[in-house]
N, C-alpha and C positions, 0 to 999 in steps of 0.2 A: 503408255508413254513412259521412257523412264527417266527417276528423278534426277537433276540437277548434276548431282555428282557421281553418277555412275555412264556420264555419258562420254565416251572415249573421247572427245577434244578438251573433256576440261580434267583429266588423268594425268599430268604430266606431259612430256616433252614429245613422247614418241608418235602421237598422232598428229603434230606439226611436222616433225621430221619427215613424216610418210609425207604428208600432205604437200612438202617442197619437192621430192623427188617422184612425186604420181606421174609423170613426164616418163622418166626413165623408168620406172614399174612398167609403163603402160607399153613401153618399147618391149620390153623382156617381156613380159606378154604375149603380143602379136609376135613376138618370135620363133615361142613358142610352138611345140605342136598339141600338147598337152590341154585336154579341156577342164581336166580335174585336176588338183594338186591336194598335198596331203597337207596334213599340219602342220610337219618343218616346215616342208617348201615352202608355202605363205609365207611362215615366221622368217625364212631366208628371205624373201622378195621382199618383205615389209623392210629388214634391216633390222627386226629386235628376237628377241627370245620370245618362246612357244606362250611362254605367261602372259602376254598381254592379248594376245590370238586366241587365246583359250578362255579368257575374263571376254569378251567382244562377242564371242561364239555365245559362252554362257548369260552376258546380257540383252541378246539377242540381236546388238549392229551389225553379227556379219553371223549368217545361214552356211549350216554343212547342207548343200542340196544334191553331194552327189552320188554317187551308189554306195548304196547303202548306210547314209549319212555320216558318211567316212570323211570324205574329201570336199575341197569347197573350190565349186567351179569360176573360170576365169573371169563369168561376168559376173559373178557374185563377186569376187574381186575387184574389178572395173566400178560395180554398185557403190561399193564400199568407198574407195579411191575419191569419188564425184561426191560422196557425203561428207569424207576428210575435207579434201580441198576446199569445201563451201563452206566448211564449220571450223574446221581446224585454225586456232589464233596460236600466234607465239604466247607461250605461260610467262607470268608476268616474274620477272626474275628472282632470283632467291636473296632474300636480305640475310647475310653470313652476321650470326650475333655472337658475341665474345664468349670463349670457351664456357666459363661460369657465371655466364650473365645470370642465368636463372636462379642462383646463391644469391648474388646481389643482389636483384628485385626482392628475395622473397623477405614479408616483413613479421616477425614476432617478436614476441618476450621469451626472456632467459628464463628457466626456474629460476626462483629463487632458494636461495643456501646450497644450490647445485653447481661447483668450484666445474665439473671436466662433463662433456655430455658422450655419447659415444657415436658415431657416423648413423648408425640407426634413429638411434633418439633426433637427432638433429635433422636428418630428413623428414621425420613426422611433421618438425616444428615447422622447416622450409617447405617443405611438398614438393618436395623429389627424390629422387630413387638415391639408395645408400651410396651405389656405387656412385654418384658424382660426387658426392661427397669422401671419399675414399679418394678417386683421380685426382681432387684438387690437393690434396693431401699427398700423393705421391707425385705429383709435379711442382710441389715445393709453394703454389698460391695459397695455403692454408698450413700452419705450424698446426702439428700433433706430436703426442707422442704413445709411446709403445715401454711399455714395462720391459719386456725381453722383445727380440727379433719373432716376428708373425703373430705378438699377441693383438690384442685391439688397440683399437686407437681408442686415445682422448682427449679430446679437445677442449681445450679453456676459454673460459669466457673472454682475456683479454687476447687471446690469439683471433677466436671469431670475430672476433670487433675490429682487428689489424686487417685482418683481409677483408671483411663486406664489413664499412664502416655504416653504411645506411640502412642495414638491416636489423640491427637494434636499435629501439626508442632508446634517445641518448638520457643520458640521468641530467636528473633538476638539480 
C-alpha cells in the first residue's frame, strides 16, 4: 500500500482536474480505436505532462500492461479514471504569503560589535537561502549597501531592524 503522500489524489491539482473531466476522457476513449496508447497520448488525454504519468506508472497507480510494457491500455486507463473520481478532492487552496514573510518571522540576535553582516551571514542567523536575502535587497524592502557596483552587500543593524522590526529582540 503506498504511504499517504505519494498517492496521486493528494499530489496537487492535476488528479482533481482528470477526475472532473473522466466524462469526457471516457468519450475519447470509446471513440477511439486504439486499445494501447503510449505515454504521450495518456499524458495528452489526461491534460498534463508526461511527469506526472510517469511518477503514477512508477508508484504503481496506473500499470504499462501493454506489449511489451511499452504502452498502457484503455482499460487500464478507465481503471485508473474510477480510482481518480472516487478519491480525487479538490486540494485545499494555496495561502499566498508576503514576498519576505519568511525574513519577518525569522527571530535571532545580532552579533555583537558586528556594525554590517553580509547576505550570507544573515541567512545563517534567519534560516533562509542567501538569495532571498539579496532579492529583498534589490527590490528596495531592505537598505544595503555596496562599496563599488557588484561588490557584496552589507547590511546594518539599523537598516535590518527598519525592515523586519520583529525579528530582533528589541534593547531594554
Amino acid at each position: 500500500m503506498p504511504r499517504l503522500r505519494t498517492l496521486p489524489w493528494t499530489r496537487g491539482p492535476a488528479a482533481h482536474e482528470i477526475a472532473c473531466r473522466a466524462g469526457q476522457i471516457r468519450e475519447t476513449l470509446a471513440a477511439s480505436t486504439r486499445k494501447y496508447h503510449s505515454l504521450r497520448a495518456t499524458a495528452r488525454l489526461f491534460g498534463v505532462s508526461t511527469q506526472p504519468v510517469r511518477d503514477w506508472i512508477r508508484l504503481g497507480h496506473l500499470t504499462r500492461d501493454g506489449p511489451r510494457n511499452k504502452r498502457i491500455s484503455s482499460a487500464e486507463i478507465l481503471r485508473f479514471l474510477d480510482l481518480l473520481a472516487h478519491r480525487a478532492r479538490r486540494p485545499p487552496p494555496a495561502h499566498p504569503r508576503a514576498p519576505f514573510q519568511k525574513l519577518a518571522d525569522a527571530r535571532f540576535s545580532w552579533p555583537g560589535g558586528t556594525p554590517y553582516l553580509k547576505p550570507s551571514e544573515l541567512a545563517a542567523l534567519a534560516g533562509c537561502h542567501p538569495t532571498l536575502i539579496r532579492k529583498a535587497l534589490l527590490s528596495g524592502r531592505l537598505w544595503g549597501r555596496q562599496r563599488v557596483p557588484y561588490a557584496r552587500w552589507r547590511v546594518a543593524k539599523g537598516a535590518w531592524r527598519t525592515a523586519f522590526p520583529r525579528s530582533l529582540p528589541q534593547p531594554l
